[in-house]
C-alpha distance (Angstrom), angle and dihedral (degrees) to the residues before:
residue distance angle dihedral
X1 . . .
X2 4.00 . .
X3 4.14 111.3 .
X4 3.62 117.1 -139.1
X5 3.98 104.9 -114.4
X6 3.60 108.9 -110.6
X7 3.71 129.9 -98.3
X8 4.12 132.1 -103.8
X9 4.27 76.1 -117.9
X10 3.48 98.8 43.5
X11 4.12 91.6 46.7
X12 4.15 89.4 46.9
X13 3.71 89.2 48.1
X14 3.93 97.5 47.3
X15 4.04 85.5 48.7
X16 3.97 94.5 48.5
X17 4.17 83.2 42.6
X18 3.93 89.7 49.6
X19 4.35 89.4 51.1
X20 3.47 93.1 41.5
X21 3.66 90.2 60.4
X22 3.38 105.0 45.9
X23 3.71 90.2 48.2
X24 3.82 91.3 59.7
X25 3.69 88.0 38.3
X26 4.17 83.1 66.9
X27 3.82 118.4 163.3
X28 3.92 93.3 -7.6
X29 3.44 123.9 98.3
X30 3.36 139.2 -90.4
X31 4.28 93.0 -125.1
X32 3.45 93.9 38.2
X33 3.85 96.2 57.9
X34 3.73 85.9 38.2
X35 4.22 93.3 48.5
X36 4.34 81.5 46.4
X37 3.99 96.0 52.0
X38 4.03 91.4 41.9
X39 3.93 92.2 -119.8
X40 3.77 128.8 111.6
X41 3.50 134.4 -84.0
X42 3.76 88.2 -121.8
X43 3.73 95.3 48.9
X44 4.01 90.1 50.1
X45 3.94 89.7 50.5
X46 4.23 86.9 46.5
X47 3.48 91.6 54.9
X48 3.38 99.3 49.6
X49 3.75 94.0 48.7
X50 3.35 87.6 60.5
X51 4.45 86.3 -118.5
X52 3.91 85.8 119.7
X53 3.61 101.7 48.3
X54 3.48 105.2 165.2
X55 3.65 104.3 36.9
X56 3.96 122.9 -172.2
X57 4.14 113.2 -78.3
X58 3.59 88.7 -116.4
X59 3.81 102.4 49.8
X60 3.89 84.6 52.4
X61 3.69 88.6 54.0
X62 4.02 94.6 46.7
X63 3.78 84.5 50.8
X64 4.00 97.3 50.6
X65 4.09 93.0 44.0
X66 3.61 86.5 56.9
X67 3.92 106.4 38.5
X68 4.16 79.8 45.9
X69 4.09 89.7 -117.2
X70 3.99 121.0 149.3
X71 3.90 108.6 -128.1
X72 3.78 91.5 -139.0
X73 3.86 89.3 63.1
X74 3.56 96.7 40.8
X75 4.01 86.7 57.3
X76 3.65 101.5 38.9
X77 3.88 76.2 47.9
X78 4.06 98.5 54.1
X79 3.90 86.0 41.4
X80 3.55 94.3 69.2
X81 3.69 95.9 43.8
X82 3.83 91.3 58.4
């Protein structure tokens, strides 16, 4: 199975997704957020490089329940920075 390549969009919203986290992650580390949400440390760290850019709906969702952040913001949020 071939993947399409990514857009300009999809790339500036994955980066803006990727800062967005690690601002609400804060003070608290990168594996402990990672260990909470049930994804790996590398994943986390992808993310918020902005090397995964379109990460899977329900990592995303793992991520906001345990940085406390309401999916409807964090989308109305991403839309802009497209």
């Amino acid at each position: 199975m071939v993947r399409t390549p990514l857009t300009e969009d999809e790339r500036r919203r994955g980066a803006e997704l990727g800062r967005t986290l690690q601002r609400a992650r804060g003070e608290r580390s990168a594996a402990e957020v990672a260990a909470l949400a049930g994804i790996s440390l590398d994943t986390l760290r992808k993310i918020e490089q902005g090397v995964i850019a379109t990460p899977a709906f329900f990592t995303v969702a793992a991520l906001a329940r345990v940085l406390d952040l309401d999916l409807n913001t964090l989308a109305e949020q991403l839309a802009v920075a497209a």
